[in-house]
PyMOL commands that place a pseudoatom at each C-alpha (Angstrom):
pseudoatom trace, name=CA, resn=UNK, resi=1, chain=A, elem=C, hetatm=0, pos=[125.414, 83.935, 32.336]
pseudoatom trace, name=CA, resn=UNK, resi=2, chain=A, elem=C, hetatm=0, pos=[123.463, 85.667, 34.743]
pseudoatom trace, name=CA, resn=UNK, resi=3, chain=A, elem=C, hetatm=0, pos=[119.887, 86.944, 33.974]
pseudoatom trace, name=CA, resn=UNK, resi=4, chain=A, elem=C, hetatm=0, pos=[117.362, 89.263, 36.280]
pseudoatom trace, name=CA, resn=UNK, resi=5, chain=A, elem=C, hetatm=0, pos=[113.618, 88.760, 35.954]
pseudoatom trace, name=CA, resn=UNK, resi=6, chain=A, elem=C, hetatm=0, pos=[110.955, 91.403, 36.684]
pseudoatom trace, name=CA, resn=UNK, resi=7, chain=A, elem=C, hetatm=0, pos=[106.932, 91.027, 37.167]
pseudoatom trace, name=CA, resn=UNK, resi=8, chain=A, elem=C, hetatm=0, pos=[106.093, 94.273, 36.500]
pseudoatom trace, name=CA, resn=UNK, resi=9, chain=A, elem=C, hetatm=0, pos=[106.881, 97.861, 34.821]
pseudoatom trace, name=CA, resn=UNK, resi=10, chain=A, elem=C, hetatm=0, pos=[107.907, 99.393, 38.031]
pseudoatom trace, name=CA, resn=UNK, resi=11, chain=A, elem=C, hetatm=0, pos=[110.413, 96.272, 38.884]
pseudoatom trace, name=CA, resn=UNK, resi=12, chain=A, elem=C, hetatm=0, pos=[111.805, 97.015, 35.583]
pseudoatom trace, name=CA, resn=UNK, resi=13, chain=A, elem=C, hetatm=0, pos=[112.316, 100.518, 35.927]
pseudoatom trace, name=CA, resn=UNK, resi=14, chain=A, elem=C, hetatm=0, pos=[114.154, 99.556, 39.279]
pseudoatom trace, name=CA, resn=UNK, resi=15, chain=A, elem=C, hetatm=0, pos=[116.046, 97.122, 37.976]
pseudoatom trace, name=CA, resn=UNK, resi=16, chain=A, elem=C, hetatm=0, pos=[117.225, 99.478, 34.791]
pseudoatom trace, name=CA, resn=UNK, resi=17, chain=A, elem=C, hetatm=0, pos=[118.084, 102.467, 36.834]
pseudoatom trace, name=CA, resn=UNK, resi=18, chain=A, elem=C, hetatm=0, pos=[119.931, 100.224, 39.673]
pseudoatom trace, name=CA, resn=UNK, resi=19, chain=A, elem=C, hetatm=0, pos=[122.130, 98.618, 36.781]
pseudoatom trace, name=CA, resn=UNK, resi=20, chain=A, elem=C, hetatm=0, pos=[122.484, 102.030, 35.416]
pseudoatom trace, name=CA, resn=UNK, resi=21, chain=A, elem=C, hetatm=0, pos=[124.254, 103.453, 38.700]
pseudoatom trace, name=CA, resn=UNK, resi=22, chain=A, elem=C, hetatm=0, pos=[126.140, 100.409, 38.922]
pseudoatom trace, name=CA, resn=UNK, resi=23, chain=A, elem=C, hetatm=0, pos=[127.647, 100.555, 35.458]
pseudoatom trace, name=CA, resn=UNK, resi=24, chain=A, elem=C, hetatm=0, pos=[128.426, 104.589, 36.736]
pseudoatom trace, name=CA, resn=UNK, resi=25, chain=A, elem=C, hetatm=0, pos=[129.925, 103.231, 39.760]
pseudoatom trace, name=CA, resn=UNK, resi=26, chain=A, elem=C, hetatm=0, pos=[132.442, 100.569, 38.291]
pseudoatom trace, name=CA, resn=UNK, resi=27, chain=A, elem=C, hetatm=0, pos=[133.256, 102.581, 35.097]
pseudoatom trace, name=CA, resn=UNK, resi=28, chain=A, elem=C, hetatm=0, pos=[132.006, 99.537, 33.051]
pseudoatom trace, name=CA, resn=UNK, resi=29, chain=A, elem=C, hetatm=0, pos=[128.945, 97.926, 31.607]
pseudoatom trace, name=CA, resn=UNK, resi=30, chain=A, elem=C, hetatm=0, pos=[127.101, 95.140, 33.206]
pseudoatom trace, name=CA, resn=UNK, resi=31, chain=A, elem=C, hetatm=0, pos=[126.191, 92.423, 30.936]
pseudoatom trace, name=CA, resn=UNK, resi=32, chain=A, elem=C, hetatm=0, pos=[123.663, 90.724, 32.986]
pseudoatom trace, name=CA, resn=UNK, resi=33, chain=A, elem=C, hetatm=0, pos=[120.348, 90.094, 31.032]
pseudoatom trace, name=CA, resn=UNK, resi=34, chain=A, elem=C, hetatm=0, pos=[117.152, 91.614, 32.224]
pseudoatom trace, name=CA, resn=UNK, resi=35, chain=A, elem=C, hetatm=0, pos=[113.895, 90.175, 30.717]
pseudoatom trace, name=CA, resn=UNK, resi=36, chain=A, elem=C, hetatm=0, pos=[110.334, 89.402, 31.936]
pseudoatom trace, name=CA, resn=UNK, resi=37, chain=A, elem=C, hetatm=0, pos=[109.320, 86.368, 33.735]
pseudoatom trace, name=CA, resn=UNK, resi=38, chain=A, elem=C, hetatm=0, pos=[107.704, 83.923, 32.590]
pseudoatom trace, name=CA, resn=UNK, resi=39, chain=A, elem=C, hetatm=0, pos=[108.735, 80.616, 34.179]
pseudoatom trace, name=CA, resn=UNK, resi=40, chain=A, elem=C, hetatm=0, pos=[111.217, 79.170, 36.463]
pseudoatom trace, name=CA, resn=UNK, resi=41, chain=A, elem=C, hetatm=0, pos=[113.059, 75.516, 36.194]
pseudoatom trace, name=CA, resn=UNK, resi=42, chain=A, elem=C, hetatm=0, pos=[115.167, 74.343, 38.669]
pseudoatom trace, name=CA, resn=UNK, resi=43, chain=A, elem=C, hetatm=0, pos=[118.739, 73.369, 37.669]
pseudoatom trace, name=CA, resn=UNK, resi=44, chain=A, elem=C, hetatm=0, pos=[119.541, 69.916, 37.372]
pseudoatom trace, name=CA, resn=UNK, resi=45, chain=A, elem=C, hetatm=0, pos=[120.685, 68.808, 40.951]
pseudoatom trace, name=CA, resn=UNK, resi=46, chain=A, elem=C, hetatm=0, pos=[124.558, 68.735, 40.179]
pseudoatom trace, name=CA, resn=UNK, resi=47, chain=A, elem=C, hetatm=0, pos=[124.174, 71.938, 39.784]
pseudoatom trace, name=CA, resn=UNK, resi=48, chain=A, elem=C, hetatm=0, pos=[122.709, 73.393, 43.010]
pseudoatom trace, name=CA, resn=UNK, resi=49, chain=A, elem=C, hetatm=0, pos=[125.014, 74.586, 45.804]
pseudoatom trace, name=CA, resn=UNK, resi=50, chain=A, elem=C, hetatm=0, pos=[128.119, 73.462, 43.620]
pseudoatom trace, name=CA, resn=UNK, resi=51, chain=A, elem=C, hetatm=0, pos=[130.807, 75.874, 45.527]
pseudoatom trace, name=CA, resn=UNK, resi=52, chain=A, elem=C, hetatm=0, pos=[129.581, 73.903, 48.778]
pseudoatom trace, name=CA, resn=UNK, resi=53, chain=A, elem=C, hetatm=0, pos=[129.508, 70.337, 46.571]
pseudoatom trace, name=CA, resn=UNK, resi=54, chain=A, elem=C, hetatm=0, pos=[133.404, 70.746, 46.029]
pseudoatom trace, name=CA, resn=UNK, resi=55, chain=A, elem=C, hetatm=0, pos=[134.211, 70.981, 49.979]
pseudoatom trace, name=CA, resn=UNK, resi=56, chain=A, elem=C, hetatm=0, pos=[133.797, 67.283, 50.879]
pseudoatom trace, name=CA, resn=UNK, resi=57, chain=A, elem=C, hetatm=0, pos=[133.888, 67.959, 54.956]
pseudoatom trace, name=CA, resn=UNK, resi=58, chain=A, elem=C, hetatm=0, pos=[131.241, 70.020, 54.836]
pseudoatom trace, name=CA, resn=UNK, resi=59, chain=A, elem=C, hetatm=0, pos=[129.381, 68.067, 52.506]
pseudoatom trace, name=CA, resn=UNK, resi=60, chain=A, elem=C, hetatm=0, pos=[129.437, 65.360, 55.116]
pseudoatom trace, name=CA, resn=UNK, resi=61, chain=A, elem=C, hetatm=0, pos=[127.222, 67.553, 57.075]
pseudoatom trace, name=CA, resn=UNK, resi=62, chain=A, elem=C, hetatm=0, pos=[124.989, 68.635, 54.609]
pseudoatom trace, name=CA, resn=UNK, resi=63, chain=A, elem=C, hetatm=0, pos=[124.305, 65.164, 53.918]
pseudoatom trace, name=CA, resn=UNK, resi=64, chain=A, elem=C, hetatm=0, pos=[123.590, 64.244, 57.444]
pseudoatom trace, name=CA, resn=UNK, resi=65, chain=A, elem=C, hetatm=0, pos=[120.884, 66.693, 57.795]
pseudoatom trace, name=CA, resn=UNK, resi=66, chain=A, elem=C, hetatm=0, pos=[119.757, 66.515, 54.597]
pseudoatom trace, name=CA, resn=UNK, resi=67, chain=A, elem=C, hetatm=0, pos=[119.243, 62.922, 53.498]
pseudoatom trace, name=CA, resn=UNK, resi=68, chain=A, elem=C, hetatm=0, pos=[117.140, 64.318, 50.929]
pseudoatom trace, name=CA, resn=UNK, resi=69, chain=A, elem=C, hetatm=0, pos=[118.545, 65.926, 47.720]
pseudoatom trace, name=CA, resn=UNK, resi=70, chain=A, elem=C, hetatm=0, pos=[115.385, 68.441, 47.578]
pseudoatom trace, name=CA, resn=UNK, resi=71, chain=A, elem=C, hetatm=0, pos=[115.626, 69.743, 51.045]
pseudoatom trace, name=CA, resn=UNK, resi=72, chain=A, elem=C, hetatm=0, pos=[119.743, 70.214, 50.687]
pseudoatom trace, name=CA, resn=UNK, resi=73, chain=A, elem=C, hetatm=0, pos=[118.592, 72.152, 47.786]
pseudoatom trace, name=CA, resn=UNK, resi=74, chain=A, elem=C, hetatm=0, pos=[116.052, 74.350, 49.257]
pseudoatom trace, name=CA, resn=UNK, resi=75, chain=A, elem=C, hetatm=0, pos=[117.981, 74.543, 52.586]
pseudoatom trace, name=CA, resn=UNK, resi=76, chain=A, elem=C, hetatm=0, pos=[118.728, 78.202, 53.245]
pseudoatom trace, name=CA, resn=UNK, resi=77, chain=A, elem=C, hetatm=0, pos=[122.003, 77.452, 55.681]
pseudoatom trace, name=CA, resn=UNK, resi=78, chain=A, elem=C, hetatm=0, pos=[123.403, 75.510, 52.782]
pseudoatom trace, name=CA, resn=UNK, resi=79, chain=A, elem=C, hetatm=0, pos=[122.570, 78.400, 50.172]
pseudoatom trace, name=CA, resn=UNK, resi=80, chain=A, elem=C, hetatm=0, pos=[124.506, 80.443, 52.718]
pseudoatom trace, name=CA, resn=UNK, resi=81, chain=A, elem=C, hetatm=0, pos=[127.467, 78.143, 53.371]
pseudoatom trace, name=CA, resn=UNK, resi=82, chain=A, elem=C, hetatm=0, pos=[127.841, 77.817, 49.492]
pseudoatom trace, name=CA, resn=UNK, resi=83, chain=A, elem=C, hetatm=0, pos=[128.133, 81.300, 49.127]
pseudoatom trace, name=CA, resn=UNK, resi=84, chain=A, elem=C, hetatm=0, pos=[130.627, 81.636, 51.999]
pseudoatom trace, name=CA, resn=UNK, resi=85, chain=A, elem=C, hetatm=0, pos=[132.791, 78.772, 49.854]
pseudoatom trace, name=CA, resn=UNK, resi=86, chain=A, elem=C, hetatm=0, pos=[132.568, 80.683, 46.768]
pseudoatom trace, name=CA, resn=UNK, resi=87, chain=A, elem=C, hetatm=0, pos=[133.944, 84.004, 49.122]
pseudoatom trace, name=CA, resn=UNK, resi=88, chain=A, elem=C, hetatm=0, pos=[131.225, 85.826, 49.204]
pseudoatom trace, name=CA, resn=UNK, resi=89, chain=A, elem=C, hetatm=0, pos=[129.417, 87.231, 52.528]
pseudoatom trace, name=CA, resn=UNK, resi=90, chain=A, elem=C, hetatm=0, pos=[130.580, 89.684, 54.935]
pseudoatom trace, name=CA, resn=UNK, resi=91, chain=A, elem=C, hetatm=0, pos=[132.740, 89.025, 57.929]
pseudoatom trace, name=CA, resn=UNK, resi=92, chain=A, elem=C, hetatm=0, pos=[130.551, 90.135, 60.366]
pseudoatom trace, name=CA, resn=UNK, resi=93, chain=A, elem=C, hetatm=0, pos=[127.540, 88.454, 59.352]
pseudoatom trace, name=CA, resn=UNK, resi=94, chain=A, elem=C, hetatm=0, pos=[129.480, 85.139, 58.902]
pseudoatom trace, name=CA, resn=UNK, resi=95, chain=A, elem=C, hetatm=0, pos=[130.616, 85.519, 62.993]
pseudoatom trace, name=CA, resn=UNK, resi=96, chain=A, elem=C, hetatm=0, pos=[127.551, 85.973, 63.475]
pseudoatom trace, name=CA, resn=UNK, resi=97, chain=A, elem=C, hetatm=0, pos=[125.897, 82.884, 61.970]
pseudoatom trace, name=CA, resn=UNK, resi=98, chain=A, elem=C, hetatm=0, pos=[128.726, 80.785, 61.874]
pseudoatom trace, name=CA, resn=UNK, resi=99, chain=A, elem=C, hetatm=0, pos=[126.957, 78.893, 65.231]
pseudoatom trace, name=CA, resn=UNK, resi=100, chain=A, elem=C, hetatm=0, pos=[123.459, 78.757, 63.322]
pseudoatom trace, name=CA, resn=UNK, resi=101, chain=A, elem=C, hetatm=0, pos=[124.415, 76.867, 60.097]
pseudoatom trace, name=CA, resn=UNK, resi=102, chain=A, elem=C, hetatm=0, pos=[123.798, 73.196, 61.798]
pseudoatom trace, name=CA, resn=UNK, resi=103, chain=A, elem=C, hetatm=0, pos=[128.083, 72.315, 61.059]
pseudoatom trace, name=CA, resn=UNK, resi=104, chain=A, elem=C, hetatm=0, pos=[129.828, 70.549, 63.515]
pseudoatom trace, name=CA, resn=UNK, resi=105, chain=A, elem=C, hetatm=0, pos=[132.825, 71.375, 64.997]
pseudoatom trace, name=CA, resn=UNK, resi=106, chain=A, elem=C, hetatm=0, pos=[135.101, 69.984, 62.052]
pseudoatom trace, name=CA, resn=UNK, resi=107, chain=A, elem=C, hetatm=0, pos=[132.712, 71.666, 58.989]
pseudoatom trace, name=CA, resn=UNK, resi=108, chain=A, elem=C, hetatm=0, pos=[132.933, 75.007, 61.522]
pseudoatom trace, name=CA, resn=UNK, resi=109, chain=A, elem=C, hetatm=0, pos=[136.696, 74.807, 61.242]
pseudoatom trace, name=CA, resn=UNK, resi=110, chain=A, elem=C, hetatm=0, pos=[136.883, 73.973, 57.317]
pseudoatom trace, name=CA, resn=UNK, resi=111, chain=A, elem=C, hetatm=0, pos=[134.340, 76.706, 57.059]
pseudoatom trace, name=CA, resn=UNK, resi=112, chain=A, elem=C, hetatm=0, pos=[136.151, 79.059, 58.856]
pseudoatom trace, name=CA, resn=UNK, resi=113, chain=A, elem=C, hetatm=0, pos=[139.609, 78.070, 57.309]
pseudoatom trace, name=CA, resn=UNK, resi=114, chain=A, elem=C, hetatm=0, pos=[137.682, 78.707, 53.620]
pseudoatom trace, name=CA, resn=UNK, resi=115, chain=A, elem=C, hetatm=0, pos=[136.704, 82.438, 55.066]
pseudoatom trace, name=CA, resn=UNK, resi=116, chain=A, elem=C, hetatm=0, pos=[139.777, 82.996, 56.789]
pseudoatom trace, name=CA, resn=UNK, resi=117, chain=A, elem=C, hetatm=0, pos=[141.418, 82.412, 52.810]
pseudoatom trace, name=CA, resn=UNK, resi=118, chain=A, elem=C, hetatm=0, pos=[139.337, 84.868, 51.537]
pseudoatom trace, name=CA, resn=UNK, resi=119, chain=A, elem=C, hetatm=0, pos=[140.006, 87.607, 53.962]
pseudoatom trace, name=CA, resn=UNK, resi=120, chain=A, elem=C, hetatm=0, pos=[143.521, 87.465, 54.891]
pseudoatom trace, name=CA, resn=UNK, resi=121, chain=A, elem=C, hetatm=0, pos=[144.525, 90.009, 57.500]
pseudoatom trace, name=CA, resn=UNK, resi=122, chain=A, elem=C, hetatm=0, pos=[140.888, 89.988, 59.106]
pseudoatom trace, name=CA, resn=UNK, resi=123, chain=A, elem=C, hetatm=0, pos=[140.633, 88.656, 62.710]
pseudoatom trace, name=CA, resn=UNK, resi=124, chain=A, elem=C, hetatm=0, pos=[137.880, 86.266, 62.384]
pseudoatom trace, name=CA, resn=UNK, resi=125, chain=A, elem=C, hetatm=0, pos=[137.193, 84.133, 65.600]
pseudoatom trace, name=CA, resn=UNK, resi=126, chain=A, elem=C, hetatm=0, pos=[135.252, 80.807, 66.004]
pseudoatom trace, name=CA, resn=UNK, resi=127, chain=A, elem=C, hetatm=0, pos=[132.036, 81.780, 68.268]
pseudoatom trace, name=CA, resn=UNK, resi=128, chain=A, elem=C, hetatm=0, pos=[130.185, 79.078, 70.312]
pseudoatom trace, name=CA, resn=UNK, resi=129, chain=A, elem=C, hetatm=0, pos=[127.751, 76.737, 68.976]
pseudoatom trace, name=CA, resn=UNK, resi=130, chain=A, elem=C, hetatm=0, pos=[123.944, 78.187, 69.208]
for i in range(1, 130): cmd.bond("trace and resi %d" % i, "trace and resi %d" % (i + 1))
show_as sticks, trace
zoom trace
């Protein structure tokens, strides 16, 4: 279920008119919720980065710079390599970070052979290590 919170009036009205042309644009409605906030919790740990939790070699580097379960969560290069797992992400900007996510030359390869499935066809290159 997915849900988007607003602060304010005018973050409502944006949010309302943007799902609006969106539902235009793919000929459909959108079902996502949109309500005011009022608090956030924070999943239950099995639950964070779970695309990412199912690929074991890069997991191995996760866990290597993140001992700690709290900073894997909050680590933005994991909420980025998740998303890349689940396919989402453009090419371009994964070439381009590919060398700044902290993997090491085996969880660049399994990364790049999980992108590589998602956009058949595309060239996609390993870059160099930043």
């Amino acid at each position: 279920m997915s849900i988007i919170l607003y602060h304010d009036d005018e973050q409502k009205r944006l949010i309302t008119e943007s799902k609006a042309r969106e539902e235009e644009r793919l000929g459909r409605d959108i079902v996502t919720e949109i309500a005011p906030y009022t608090a956030f919790y924070r999943a239950e740990d099995y639950h964070q980065k779970y695309r990412l939790r199912q690929a074991s070699a890069l997991m191995r580097d996760f866990r290597q710079m993140y001992p700690d379960t709290v900073d894997f969560v909050d680590s933005t290069a994991a909420a980025r390599v998740n998303g890349y797992v689940a396919g989402y992400g453009a090419v371009a900007q994964f070439q381009e970070e590919l060398g700044r996510l902290g993997l090491s030359a085996e969880g660049q390869d399994k990364l790049l052979s999980i992108v590589r499935s998602f956009h058949p066809g595309e060239e996609i290159k390993q870059c160099p290590i930043n």
